[in-house]
GUSERO-908737 format. One record per residue: residue number from 1; residue in three letters; y negated, x, z of N, C-alpha, C in turn. Coordinates in nm, 2 decimals. Atoms other than C-alpha are relative to their C-alpha. Layout:
<atoms>
{atom NUM,ala,{Y,X,Z},{Y,X,Z},{Y,X,Z}}
...
</atoms>
This chain:
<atoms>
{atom 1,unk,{0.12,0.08,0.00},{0.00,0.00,0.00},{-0.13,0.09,0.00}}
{atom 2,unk,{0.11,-0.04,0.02},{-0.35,0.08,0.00},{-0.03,0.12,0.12}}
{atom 3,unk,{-0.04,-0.10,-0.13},{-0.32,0.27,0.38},{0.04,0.12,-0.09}}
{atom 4,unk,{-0.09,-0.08,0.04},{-0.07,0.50,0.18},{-0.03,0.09,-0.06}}
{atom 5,unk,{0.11,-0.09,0.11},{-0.28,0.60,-0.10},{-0.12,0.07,0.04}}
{atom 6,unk,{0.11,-0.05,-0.04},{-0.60,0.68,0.08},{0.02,0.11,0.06}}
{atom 7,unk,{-0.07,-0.13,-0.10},{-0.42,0.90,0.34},{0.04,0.11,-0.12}}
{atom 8,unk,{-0.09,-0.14,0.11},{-0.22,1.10,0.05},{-0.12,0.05,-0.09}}
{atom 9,unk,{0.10,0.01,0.05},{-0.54,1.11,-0.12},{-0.09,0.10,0.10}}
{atom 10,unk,{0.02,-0.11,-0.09},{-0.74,1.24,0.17},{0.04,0.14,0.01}}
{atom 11,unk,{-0.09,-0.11,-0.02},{-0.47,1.48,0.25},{-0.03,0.08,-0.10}}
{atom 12,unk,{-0.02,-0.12,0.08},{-0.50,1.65,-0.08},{-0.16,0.06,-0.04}}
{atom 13,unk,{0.12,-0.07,-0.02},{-0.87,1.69,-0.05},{-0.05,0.09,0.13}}
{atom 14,unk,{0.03,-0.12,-0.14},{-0.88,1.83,0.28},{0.04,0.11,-0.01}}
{atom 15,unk,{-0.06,-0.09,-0.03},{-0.61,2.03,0.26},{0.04,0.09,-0.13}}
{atom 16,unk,{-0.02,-0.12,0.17},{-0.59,2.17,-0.13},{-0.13,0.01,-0.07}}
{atom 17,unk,{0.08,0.06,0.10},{-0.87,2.08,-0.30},{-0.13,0.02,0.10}}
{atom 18,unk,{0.13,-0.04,-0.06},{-1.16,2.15,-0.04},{-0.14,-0.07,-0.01}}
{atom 19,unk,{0.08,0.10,0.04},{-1.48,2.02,0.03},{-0.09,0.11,-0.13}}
{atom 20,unk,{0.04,-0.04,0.11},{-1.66,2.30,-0.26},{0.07,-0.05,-0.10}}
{atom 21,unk,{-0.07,0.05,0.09},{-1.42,2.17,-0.50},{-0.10,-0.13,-0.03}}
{atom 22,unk,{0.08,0.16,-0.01},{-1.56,1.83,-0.41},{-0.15,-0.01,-0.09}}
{atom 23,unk,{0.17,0.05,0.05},{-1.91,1.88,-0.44},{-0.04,0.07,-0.15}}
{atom 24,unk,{-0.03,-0.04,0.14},{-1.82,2.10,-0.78},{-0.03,-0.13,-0.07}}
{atom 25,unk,{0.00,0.13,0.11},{-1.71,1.76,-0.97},{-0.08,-0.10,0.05}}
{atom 26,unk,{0.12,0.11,0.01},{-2.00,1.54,-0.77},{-0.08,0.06,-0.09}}
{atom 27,unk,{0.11,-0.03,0.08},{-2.22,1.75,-0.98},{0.03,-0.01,-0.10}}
{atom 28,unk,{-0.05,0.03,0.15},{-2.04,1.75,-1.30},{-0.07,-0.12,-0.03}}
{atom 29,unk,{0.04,0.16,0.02},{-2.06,1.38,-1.26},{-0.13,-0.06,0.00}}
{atom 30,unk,{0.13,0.05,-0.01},{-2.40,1.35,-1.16},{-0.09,0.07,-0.09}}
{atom 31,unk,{0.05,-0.02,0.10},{-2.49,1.56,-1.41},{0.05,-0.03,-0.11}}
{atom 32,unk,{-0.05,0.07,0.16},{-2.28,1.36,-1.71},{0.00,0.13,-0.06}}
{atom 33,unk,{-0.02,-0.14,0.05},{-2.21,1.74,-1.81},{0.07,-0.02,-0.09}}
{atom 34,unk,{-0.14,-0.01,0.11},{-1.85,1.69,-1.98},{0.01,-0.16,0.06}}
{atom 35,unk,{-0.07,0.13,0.05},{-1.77,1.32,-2.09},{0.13,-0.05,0.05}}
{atom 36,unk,{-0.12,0.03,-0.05},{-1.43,1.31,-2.05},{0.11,0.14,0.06}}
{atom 37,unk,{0.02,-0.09,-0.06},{-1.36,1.53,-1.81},{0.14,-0.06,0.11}}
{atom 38,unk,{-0.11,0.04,-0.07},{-1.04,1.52,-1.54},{-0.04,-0.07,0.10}}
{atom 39,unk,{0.05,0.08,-0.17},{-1.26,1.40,-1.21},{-0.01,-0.12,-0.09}}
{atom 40,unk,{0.06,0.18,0.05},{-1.36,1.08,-1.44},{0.15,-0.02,0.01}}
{atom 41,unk,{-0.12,0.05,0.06},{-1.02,1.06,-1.55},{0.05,-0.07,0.18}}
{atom 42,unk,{-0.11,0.04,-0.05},{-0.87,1.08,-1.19},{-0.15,-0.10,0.10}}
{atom 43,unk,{0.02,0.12,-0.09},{-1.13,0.83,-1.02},{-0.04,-0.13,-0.09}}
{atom 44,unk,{-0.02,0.08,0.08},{-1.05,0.59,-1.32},{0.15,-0.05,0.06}}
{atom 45,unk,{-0.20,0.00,-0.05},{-0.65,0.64,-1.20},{-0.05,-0.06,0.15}}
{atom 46,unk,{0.01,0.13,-0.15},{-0.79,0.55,-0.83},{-0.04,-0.12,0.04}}
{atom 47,unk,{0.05,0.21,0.02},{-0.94,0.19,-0.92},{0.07,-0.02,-0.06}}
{atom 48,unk,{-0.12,0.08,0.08},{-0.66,0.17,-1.13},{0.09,-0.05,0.11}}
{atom 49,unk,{-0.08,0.02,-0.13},{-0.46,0.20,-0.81},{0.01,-0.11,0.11}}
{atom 50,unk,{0.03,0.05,-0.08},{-0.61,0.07,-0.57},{-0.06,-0.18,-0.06}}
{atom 51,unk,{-0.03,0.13,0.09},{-0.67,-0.23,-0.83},{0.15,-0.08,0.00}}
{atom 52,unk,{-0.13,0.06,0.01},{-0.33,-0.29,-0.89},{0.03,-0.05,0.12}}
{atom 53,unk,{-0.08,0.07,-0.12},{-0.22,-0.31,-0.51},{-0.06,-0.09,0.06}}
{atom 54,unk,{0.05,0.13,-0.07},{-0.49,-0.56,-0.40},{0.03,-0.09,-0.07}}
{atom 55,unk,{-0.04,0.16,0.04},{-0.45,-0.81,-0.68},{0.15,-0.01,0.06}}
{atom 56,unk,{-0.12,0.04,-0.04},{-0.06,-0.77,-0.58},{0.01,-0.07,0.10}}
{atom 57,unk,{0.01,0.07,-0.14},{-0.17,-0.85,-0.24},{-0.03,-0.15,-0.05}}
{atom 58,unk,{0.05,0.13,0.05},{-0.38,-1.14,-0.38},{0.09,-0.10,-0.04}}
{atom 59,unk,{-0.09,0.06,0.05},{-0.15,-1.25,-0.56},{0.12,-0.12,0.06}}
{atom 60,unk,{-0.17,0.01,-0.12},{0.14,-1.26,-0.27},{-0.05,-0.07,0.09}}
{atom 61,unk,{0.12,0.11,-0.12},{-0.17,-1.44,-0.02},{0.05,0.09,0.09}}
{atom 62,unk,{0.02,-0.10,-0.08},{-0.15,-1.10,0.16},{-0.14,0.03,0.07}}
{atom 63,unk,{0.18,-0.04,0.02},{-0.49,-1.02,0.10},{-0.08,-0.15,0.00}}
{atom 64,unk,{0.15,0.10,0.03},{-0.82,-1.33,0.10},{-0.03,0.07,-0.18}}
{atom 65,unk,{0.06,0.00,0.13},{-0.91,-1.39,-0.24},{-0.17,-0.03,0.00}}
{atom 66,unk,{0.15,0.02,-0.03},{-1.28,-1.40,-0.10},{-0.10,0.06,-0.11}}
{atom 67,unk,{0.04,-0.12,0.05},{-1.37,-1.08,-0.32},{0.15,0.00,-0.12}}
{atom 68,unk,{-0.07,-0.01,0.10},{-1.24,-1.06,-0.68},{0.08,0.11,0.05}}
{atom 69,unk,{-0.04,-0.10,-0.02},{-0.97,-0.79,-0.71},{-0.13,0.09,-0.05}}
{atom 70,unk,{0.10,-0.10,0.06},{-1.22,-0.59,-0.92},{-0.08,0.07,0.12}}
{atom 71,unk,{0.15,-0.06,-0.10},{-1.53,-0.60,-0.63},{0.10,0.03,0.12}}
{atom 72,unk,{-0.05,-0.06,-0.12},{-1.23,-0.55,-0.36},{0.04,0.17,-0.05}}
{atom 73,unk,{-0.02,-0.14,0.00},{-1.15,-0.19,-0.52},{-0.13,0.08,0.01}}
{atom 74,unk,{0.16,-0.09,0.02},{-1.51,-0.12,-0.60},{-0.02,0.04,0.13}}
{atom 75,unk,{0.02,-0.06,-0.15},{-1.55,-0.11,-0.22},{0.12,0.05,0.08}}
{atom 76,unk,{-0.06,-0.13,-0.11},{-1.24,0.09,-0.14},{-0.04,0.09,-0.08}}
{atom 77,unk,{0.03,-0.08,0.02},{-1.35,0.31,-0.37},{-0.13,0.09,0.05}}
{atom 78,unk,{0.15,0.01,-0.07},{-1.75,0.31,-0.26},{0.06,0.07,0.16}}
{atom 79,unk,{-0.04,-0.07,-0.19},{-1.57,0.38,0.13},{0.05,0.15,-0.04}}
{atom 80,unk,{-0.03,-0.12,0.02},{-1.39,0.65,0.00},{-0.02,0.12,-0.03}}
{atom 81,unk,{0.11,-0.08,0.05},{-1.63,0.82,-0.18},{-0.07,0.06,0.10}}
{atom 82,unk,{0.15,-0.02,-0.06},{-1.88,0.76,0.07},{0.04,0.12,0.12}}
{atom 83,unk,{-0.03,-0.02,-0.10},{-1.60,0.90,0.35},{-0.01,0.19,-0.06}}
{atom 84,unk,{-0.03,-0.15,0.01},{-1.56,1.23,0.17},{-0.11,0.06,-0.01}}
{atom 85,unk,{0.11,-0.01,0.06},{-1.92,1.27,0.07},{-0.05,0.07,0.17}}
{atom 86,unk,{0.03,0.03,-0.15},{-2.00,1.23,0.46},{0.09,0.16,0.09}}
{atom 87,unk,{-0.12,-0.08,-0.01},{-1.71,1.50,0.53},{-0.05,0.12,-0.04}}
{atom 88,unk,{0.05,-0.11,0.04},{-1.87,1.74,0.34},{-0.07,0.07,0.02}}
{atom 89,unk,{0.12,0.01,-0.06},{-2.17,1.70,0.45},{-0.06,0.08,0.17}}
{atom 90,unk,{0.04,-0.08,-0.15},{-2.13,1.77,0.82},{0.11,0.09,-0.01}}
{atom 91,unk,{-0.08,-0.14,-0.04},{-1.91,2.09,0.75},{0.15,-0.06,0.04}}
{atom 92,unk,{-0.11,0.02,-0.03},{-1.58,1.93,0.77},{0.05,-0.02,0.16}}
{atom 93,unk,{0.00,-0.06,-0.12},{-1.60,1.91,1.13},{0.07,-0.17,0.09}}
{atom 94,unk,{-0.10,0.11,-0.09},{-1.38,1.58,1.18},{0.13,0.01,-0.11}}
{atom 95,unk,{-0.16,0.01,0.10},{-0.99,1.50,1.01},{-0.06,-0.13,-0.10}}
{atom 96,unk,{0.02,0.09,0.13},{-1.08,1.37,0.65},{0.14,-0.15,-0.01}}
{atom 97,unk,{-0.11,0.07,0.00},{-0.72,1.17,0.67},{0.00,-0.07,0.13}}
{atom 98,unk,{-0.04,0.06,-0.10},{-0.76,1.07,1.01},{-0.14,-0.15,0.00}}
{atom 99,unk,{0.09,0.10,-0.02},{-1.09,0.89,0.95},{0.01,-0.05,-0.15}}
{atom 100,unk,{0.01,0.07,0.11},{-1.05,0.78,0.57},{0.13,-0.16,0.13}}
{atom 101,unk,{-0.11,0.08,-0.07},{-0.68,0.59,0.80},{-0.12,-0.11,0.10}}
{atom 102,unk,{0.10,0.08,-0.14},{-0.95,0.42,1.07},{-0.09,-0.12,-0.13}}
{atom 103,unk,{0.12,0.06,0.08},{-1.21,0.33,0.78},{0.09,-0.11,-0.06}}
{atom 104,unk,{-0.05,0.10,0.07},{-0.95,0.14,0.59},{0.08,-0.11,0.04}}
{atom 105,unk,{-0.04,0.09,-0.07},{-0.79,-0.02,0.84},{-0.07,-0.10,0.05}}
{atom 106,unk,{0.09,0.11,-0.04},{-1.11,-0.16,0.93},{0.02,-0.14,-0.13}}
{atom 107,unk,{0.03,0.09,0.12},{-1.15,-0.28,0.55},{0.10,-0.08,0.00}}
{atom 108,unk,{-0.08,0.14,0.01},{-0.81,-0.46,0.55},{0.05,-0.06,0.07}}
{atom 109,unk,{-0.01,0.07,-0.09},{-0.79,-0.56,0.85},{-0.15,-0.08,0.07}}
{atom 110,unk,{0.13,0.08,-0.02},{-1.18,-0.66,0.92},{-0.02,0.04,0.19}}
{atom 111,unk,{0.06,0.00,-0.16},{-1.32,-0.68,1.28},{0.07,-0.11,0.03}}
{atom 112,unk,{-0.06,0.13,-0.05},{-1.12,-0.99,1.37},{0.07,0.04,0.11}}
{atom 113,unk,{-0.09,0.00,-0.11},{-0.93,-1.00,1.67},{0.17,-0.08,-0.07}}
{atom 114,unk,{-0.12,0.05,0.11},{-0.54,-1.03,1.53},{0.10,-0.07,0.17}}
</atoms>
């Protein structure tokens, strides 16, 4: 599920792929440098993903159909983004996997009392 991906995801930015790496392909991107380019490619593969397993959810009445699939990935991706971005930012100085796991639990689970 969505939990699964973010963590293994995480994981491979913390721990192979670094936060210089990171802020490498934010700049590519924010400078529209190279068109089609592997970072486009692979955060096209992660709304592809994270696409697929929400409508699944949806689908199955796992998930609230409140939020198209489409705007429910846009905002795991938006979290995701925002978590690594944030990560980078202050020096690495908390667990990327430990807090992307907290952030997304919030999102599909909500503030509700279960």
């Amino acid at each position: 599920g969505p939990m699964g991906l973010v963590s293994k995801h995480s994981q491979v930015i913390e721990e192979d792929l670094g936060c210089e790496n990171m802020k490498t392909l934010d700049r590519i991107q924010l400078a529209n440098t190279l068109k089609n380019n592997a970072s486009l490619q692979y955060n096209r593969d992660l709304y592809d993903l994270f696409y697929t397993i929400l409508k699944k959810g949806m689908d199955q009445e796992i998930f609230t159909k409140d939020l198209s699939p489409e705007e429910a990935a846009d905002h795991f991706i938006l979290g995701f983004r925002g978590l690594v971005y944030d990560w980078c930012v202050r020096d690495q100085v908390f667990s990327l996997k430990e807090k992307v796991q907290k952030h997304f639990d919030i999102l599909i689970h909500g503030l509700t009392v279960h």
